[in-house]
C-alpha positions as CSV (number, residue, x, y, z in Angstrom):
1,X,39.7,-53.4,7.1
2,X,38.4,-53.5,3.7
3,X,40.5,-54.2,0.3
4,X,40.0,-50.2,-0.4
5,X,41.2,-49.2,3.2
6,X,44.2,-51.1,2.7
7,X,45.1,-50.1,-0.6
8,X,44.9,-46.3,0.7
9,X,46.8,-47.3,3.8
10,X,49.6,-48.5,1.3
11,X,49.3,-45.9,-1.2
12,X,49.4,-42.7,1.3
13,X,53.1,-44.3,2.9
14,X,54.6,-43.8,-0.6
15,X,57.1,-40.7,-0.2
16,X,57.7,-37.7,-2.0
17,X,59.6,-38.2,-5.3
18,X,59.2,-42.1,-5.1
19,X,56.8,-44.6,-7.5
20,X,55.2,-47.3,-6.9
21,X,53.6,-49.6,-9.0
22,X,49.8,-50.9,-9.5
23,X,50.9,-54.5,-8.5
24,X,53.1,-53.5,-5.7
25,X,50.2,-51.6,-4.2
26,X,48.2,-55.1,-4.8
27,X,50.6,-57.4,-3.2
28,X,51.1,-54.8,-0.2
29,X,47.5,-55.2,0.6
30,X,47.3,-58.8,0.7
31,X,46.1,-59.1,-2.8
32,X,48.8,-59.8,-5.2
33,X,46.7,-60.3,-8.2
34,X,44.2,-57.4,-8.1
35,X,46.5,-55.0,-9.6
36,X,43.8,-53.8,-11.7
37,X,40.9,-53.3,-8.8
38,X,43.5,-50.8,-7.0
39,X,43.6,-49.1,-9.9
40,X,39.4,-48.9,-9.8
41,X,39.8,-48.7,-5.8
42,X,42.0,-45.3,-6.8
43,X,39.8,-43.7,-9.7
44,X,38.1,-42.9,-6.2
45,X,40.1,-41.6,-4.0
46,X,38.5,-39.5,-1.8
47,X,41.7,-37.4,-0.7
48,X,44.3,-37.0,-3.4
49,X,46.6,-35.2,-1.2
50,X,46.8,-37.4,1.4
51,X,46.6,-40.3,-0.2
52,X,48.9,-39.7,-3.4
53,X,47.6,-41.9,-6.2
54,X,49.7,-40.5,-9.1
55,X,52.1,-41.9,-7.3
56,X,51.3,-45.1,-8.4
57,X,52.3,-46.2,-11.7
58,X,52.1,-49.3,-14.6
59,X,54.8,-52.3,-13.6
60,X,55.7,-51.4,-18.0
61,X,57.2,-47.7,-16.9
62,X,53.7,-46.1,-18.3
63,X,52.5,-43.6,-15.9
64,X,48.8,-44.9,-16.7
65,X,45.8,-43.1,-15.6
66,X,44.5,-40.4,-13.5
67,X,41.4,-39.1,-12.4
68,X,42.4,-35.3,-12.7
69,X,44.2,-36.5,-16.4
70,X,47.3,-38.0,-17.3
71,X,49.0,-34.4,-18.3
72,X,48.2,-33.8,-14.6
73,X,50.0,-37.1,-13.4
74,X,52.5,-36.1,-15.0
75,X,53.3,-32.8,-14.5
76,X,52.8,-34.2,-10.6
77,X,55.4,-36.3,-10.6
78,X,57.8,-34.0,-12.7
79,X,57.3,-32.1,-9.9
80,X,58.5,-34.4,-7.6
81,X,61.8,-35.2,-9.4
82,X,60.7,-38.1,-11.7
83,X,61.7,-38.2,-15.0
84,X,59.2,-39.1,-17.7
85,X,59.6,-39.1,-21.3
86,X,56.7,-40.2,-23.2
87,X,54.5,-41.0,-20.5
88,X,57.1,-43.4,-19.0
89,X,59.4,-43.2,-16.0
90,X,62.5,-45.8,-15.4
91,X,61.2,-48.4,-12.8
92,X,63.8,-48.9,-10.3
């Protein structure tokens, strides 16, 4: 399984109205330091509503990016039940 398949594998498993972070999603796929390359590894995510990648968010609180905008991430996750106030949510 490739680096990609595993970070989707991760990334679709995170539930409704939960985060998880760019470095979580690393670590969970046997990569702890490619934090960033799951972030390049979801700019191209071929199913967005299977595999939810605004879901995933900065290990700071930021929301960070999105390849349908960060207005759309947000208003995703507001959805969802996730407080954000500036473009940051409350890690727990």
């Amino acid at each position: 399984m490739t680096f990609a398949q595993k970070v989707f594998q991760v990334v679709s498993k995170i539930p409704h109205g939960k985060v998880m972070t760019y470095a979580a999603v690393a670590k969970a796929a046997g990569r702890p330091r490619a934090y960033r390359a799951v972030g390049n590894v979801l700019n191209k995510n071929p199913r967005p509503i299977e595999i939810p990648c605004h879901r995933v968010v900065k290990s700071d609180g930021k929301v960070g990016g999105y390849v349908g905008g960060i207005y759309k991430k947000v208003r995703l996750l507001q959805q969802e039940g996730i407080p954000i106030y500036n473009n940051r949510i409350a890690i727990t």
